[in-house]
N, C-alpha and C positions, 0 to 999 in steps of 0.2 A: 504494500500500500504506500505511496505519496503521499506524503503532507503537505496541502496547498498552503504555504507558508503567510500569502496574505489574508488569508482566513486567518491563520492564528494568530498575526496581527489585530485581525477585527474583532476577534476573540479576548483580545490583552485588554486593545481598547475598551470594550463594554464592562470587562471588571474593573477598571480605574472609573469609568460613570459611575457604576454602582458604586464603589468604595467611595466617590467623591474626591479622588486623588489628582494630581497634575503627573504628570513628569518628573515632576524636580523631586515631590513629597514621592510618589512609586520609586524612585532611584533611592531616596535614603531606608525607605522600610526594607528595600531587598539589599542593602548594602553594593551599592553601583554605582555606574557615572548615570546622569542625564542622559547623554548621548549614547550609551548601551539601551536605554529603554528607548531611544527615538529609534534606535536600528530592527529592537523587537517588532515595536509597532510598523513599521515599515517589511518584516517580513521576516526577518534576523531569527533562529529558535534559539533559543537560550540554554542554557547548561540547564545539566537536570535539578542543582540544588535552587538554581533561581526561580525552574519550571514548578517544585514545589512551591516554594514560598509564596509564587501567582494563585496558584490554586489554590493554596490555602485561604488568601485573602480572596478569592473569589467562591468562597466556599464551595470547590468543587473538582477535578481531577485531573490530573496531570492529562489522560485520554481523550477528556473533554477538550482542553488547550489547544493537542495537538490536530484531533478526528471532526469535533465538533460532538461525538457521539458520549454517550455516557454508557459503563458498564454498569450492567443490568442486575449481575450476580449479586450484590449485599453481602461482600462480605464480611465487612464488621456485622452486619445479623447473626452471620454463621456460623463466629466466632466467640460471638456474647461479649464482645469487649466494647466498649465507647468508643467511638469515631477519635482521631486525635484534634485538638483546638482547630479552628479553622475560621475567616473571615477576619472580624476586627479582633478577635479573642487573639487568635494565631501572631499577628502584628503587634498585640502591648504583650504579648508573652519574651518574643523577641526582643524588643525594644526595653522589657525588664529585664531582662538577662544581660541585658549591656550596663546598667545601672551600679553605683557602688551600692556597697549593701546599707551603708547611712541614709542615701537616698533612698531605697528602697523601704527603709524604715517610717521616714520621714513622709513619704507617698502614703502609706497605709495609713500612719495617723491623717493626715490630710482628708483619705476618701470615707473612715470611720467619721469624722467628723460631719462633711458633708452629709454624709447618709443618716446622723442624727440629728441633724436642723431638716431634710426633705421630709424625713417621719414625721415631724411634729407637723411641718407648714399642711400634710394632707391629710 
């Protein structure tokens, strides 16, 4: 099979609308230049670990990227395990793991906090 490579351009594109991302913001969440993601979109296929990292923030499959097609099989069903993060979840996972762990500290009180002044305002 062939990979009509600007499908999977048009493909990249539609997950950066959804995700509501540019270029510039797709290039730092996969750890890249700008101009590596203008080549994607333009027809470029990307390495596999970047081909992951799309999907995940496109909540969907490396197959999907390349075919257009989705596998049908379910295999996380089959295996009873949970899917691994994927979409915006997938993206602040990454982007925690680049964090020192002070900041990371300091992020958790921040979002405990928020989340105890939304409780009261609803």
């Amino acid at each position: 099979m062939e990979i009509d490579k600007p499908a999977v351009g048009k493909r990249l594109q539609k997950i950066m609308q959804q995700a509501q991302v540019t270029q510039k913001d797709l290039a730092e969440l996969l750890g890249i230049s700008q101009p590596a993601v203008s080549q994607y979109l333009q027809g470029r296929i990307p390495p596999g670990d970047v081909l992951l990292k799309i999907a995940r923030l496109g909540n969907t499959t490396i197959e999907w990227l390349l075919t257009g097609e989705k596998n049908g099989r379910g295999a996380f069903n089959q295996i009873k395990e949970p899917p691994p993060a994927y979409g915006t979840k997938a993206v602040l996972f990454d982007l925690w793991e680049k964090l020192p762990s002070n900041i990371q500290s300091d992020l958790l009180t921040l979002i405990r906090h928020i989340l105890t002044h939304a409780s009261r305002k609803t």
